[in-house]
C-alpha positions in Angstrom: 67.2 90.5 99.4 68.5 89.2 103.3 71.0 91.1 104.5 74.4 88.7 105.3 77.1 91.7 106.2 79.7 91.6 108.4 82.2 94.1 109.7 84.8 93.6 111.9 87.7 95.0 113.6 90.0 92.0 114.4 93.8 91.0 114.7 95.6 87.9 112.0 96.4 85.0 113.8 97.2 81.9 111.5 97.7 82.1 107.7 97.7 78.9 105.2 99.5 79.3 102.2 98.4 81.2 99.2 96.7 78.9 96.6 94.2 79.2 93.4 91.6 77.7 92.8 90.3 75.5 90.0 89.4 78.5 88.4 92.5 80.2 89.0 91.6 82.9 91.3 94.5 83.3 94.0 92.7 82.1 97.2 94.3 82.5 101.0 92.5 81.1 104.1 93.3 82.7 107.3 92.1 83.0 111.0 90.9 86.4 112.6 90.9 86.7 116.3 88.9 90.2 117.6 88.7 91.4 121.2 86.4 94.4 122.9 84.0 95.3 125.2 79.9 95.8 123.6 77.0 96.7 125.6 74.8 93.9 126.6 71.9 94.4 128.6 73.2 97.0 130.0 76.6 95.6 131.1 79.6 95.6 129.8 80.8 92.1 127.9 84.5 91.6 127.3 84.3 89.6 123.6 87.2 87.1 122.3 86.6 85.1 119.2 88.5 83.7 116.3 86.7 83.8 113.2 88.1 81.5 110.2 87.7 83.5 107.2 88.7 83.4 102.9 90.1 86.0 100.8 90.2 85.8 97.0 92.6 87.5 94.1 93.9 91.2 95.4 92.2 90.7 99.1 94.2 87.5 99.2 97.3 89.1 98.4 97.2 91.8 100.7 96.4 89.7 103.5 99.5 87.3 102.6 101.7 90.4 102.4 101.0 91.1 106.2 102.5 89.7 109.4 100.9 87.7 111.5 99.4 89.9 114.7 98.6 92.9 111.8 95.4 94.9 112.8 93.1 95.3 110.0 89.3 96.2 109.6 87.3 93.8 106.8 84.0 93.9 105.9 82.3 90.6 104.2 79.8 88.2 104.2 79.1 84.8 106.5 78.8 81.4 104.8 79.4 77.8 105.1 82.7 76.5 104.8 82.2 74.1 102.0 79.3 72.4 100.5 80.1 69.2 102.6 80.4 71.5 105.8 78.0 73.9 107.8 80.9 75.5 109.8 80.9 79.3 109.6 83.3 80.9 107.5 83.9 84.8 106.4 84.3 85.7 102.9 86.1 89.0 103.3 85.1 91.2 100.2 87.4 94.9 101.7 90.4 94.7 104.1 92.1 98.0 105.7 95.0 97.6 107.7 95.6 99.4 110.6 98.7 101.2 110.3 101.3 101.1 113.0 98.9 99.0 115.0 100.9 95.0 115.0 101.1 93.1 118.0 103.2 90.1 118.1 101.6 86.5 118.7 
């Protein structure tokens, strides 16, 4: 099977409202930002990028619990937005948040 994991450190930014689906499942749709310096050809690389992302049912719920500027670590996968749309989005399948570590917007 390919391999389409993703894990991430990263910082909430937006929130939309909490929703369900047609099949009922409580979805929330949110935007990560994540910042930090990687090795790259041997140099340092200061990284910024906001990641649109999905949560379903209790990840959904614990995401729309949190303020906005929470620290969390999640772990999902990468996939199109919507059948009409090629644009990158992550399905986060585990969230952790990072306790006492918010930042305000």
């Amino acid at each position: 099977m390919a391999q389409n994991r993703l894990e991430l450190s990263a910082r909430l930014l937006e929130r939309g409202a909490l929703r369900h689906t047609p099949a009922g499942l409580a979805a929330l749709e949110f935007k990560l930002v994540h910042e930090s310096e990687q090795d790259d050809a041997g140099a340092t690389r200061k990284v910024q990028a906001e990641l649109g992302a999905i949560a379903f049912e209790a990840n959904a719920r614990l995401i729309n619990g949190r303020p906005l500027g929470s620290e969390m670590k999640v772990q999902g996968f990468l996939s199109a937005k919507n059948k009409r749309s090629k644009k990158l989005t992550l399905h986060v399948t585990n969230v952790e948040f990072v306790e006492g570590s918010q930042k305000g917007n």
